[in-house]
N, C-alpha and C positions, 0 to 999 in steps of 0.2 A: 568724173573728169580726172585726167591724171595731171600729178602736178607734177612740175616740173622746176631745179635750178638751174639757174641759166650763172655759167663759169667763163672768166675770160671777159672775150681772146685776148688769148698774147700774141703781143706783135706790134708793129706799128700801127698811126691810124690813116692811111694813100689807102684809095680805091673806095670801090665802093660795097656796101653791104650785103652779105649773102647769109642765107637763115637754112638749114637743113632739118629742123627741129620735128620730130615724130621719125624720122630716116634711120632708128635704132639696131633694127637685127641684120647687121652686117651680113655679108657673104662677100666681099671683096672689096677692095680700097685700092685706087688706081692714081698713083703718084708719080707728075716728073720734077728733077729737079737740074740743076747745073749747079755748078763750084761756086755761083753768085748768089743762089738762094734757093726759096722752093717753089718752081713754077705754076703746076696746075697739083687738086685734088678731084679725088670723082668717088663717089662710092656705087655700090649694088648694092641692095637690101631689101629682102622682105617685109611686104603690106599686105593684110587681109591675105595671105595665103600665094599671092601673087611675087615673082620680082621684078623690082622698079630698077632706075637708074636713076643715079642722079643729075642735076645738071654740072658741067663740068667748070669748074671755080678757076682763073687764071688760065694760062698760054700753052704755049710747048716747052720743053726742055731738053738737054742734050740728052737726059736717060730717064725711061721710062719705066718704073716696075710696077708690077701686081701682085699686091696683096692676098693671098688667099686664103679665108677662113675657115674653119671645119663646122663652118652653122650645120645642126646646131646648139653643138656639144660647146662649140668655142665663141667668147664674144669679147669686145672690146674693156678694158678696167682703167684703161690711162694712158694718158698721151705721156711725150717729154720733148724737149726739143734746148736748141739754143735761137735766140734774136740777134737781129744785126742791128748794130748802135751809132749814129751819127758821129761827127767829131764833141757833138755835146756831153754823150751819152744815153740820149733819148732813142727808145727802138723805133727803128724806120721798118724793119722787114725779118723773116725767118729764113735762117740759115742751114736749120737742120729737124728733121721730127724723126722722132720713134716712137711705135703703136705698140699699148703691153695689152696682154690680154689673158685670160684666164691660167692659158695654158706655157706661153711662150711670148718673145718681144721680137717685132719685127723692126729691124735696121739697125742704124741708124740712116736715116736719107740724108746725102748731104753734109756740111764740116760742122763737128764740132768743137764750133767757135762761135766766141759772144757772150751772150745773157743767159746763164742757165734758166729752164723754168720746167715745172712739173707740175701735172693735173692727174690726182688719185682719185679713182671714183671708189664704191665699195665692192668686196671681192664678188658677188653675186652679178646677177643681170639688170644694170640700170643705165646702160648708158642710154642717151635718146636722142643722138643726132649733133653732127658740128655746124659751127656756126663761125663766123669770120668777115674778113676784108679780102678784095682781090681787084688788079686789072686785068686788062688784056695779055698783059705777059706774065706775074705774079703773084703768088698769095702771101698779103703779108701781115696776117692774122690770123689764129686759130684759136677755136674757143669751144665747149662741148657745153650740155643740156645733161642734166645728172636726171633720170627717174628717182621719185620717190618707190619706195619699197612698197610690197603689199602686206599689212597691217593686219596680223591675226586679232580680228575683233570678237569671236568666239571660246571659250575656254571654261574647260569644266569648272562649274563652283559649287558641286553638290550633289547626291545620291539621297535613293528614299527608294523603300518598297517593302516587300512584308518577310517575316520569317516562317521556316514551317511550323506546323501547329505537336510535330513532336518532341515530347518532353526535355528528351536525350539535343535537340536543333533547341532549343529554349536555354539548356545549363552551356551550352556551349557559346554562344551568344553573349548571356549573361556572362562566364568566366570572360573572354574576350573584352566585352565592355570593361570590365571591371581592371586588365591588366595591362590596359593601354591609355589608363587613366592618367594623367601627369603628377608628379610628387604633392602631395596636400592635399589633394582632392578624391578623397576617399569615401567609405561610407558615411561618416557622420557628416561632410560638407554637402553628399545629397543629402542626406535627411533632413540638413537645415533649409537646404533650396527647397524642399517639397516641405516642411513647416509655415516657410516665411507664406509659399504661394496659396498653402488652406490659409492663414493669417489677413494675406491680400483679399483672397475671397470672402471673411467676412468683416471686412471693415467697414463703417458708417461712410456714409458720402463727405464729411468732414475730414476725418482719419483719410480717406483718400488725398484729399486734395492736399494737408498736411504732407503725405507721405509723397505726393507729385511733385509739390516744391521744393523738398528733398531732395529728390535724385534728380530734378533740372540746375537744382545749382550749378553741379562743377562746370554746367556749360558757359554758364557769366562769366568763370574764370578762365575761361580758353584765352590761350595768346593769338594773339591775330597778326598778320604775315609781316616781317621783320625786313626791312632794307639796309644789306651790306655792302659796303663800298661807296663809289666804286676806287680803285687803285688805278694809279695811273695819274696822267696830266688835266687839264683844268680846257685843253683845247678841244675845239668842236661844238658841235652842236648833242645834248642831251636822245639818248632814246631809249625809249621803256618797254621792255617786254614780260612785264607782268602777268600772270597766269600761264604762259608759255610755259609747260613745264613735266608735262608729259612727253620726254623729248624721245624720238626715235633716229633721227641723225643730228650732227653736228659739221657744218660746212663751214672750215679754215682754212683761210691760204693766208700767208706771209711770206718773208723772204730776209735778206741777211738785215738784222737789226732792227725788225718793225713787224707786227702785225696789222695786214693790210683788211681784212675783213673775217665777220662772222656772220652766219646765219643757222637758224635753226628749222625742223619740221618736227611736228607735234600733235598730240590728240586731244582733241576736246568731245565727249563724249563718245557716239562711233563715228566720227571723222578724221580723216589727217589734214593739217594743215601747213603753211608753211609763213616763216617770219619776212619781215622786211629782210634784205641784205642791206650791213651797218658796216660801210666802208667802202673799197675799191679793190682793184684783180691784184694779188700779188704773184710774182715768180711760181711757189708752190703751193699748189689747192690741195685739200688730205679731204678726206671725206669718215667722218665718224658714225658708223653705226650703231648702235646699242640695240642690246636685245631686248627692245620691249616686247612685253609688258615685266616683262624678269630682274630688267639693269635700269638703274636709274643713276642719276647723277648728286654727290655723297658732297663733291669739294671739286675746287677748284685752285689751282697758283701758279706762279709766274716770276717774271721779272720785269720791272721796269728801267727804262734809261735812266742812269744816274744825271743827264743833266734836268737837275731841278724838277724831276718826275714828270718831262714831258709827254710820255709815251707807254707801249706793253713792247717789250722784245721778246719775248714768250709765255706761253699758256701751255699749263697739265690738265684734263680734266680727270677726275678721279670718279666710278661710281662705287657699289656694293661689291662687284667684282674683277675691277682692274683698273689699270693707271692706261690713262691714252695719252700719248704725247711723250715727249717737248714737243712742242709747236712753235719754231726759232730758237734763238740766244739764250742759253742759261746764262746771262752776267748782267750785270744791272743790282737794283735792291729787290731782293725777292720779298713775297707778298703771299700769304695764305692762306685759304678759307675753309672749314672744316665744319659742314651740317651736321653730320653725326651719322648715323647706320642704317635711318630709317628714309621712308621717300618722304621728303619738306620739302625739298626743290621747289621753288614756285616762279622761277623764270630770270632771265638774266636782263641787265640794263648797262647802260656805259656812255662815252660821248665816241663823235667819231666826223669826220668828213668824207669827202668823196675819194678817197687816200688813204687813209689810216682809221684804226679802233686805238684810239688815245685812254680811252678807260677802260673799266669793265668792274662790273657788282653782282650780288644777285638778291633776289628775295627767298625770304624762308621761314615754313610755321613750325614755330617750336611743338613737336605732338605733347598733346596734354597726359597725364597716365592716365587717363581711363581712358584714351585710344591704343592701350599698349598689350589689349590683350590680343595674344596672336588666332591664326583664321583655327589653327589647331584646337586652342584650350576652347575655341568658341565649338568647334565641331564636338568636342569630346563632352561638352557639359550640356550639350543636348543630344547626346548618346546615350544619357543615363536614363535607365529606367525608371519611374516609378516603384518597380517591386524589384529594384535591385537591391536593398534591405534586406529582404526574403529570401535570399539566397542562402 
């Protein structure tokens, strides 16, 4: 089943509700608008091999243009647009859109004037259909449907097979072994690993079990997963996303002086999945992808409103390999979280309403050192011969 986040819309809330959702591999986008707003949208897009149409969202309008895409080298990465705002300042309706796309951004439609807003999806093929408000003569919402990415759940962990049986393919081997060995682990650390394991072999059933409860101890002293934060305001309601933490995106939007939501998608064993969304649609949505299974998430900081630490006005995420963000306002009291180098990550938490992420924390296992040997020295220390001694 593919999953899906559903972003948005922006715009007022007149009309009534229109769903596009699976309508993903464009081939044209058919838009009218007038100098009052944006009248109708339409798309064309490939299903099962075939092209559909869509149904057509809103009215006519004084100018009519066609979007034409190069499917299927070209495909949709983000909208942008402005809303039109009452004497309150509450959006009634959109006033202008532009389509970005892999390769080029088409328009602007329409004035830009109003409410800026922006919806980034990530630079690959995800987008998966709009969604919105509209009447008879208007659309005055726009909102998109982000696909989850496809999740390499395969990856080499390992080689095995035999060597030739001549002498000259044997010292070569053996030198090999021997020069790729890591500092300290030399001949005499195999000799003692091949000592201990004849020693192992003839121990008494007692000496065993002695020697069992030995090497289980250090696991009694494993730390167990650590709750930081959260930063931020005391408002909302609480939500947990503990064990979340094999994260492959990160889905934020905010806007000037607040961060309005987060959500996450993630693996648990070979699945992906996807978190609650904790908050409501801000002005601009970013879409964060990480390279898993390679990139994880290291730290996290921000800022919050200096009144009385009501709130977040921005978020950095940091993994092993880059900084993502500002995500809003650098200014406020800043706030810093720093795991260390290795994957601990073990899921984020915070408070939040239908409106705003007023906090944010995370969980994290401090690794024990006997989890510190890397997949290397583990590979290398059973590369070693037996009669690599002998040499």
């Amino acid at each position: 089943m593919e999953m899906m986040a559903m972003v948005g819309p922006q715009g007022g809330r007149f009309g009534w509700i229109w769903d596009d959702k699976g309508a993903g591999m464009l081939t044209h986008i058919l838009i009218s608008y007038e100098s009052g707003g944006i009248n109708s949208i339409q798309t064309a897009y490939v299903l099962d091999g075939k092209l559909q149409l869509s149904d057509k969202h809103g009215g006519n309008g004084k100018i009519f243009k066609t979007v034409q895409m190069d499917y299927p080298f070209e495909f949709l990465t983000g909208i942008r647009g402005f809303t039109a705002s009452s004497s309150t300042g509450d959006d009634i309706g959109l006033n202008c859109l532009t389509f970005v796309t892999n390769l080029r951004n088409f328009g602007p439609f329409g004035l830009e004037k109003g409410n800026a807003f922006s919806i980034e999806m990530a630079t690959n093929r995800c987008f998966g259909g709009f969604h919105g408000r509209s009447d008879s003569n208007y659309i005055y919402s726009i909102g998109v449907y982000v696909q989850m990415d496809y999740i390499p759940l395969e990856f080499l962990t390992g080689i095995r097979g035999f060597t030739a049986s001549s002498p000259d393919d044997d010292i070569v081997l053996k030198r090999l072994r021997r020069e790729n060995q890591r500092p300290g682990l030399g001949r005499k650390e195999a000799s003692r690993r091949k000592r201990e394991d004849a020693s192992a072999r003839s121990n008494s059933p007692a000496e065993e079990r002695e020697k069992k409860h030995q090497l289980e101890a250090p696991k009694k002293q494993r730390m167990e997963t650590m709750k930081v934060g959260p930063h931020g305001g005391i408002w909302g309601e609480s939500w947990d996303d503990k064990g979340k933490n094999l994260l492959t995106h990160i889905f934020i939007s905010y806007e000037s002086g607040c961060i309005n939501s987060i959500q996450t998608a993630y693996v648990i064993g070979t699945k992906s999945y996807q978190s609650e969304k904790h908050g409501g649609s801000g002005k601009i949505f970013k879409t964060v992808e990480l390279d898993y299974p390679t990139e994880f998430l290291t730290g996290i900081s921000g800022f919050i409103a200096d009144d009385d630490d009501i709130g977040l006005k921005c978020l950095t995420f940091e993994t092993n390999l880059r900084k993502i963000g500002p995500f809003g306002n650098e200014e406020g009291t800043a706030f810093n979280i720093q795991m260390g180098t290795k994957r601990c990550f073990g899921g984020f938490h915070g408070s939040s309403d239908s409106n705003y992420i007023y906090s944010i924390g995370v969980y994290f296992t401090p690794i024990n050192p006997v989890q510190l040997i890397s997949i290397d020295d583990e590979f290398m220390d059973n590369l070693i011969s037996d009669d690599l001694d002998e040499y």
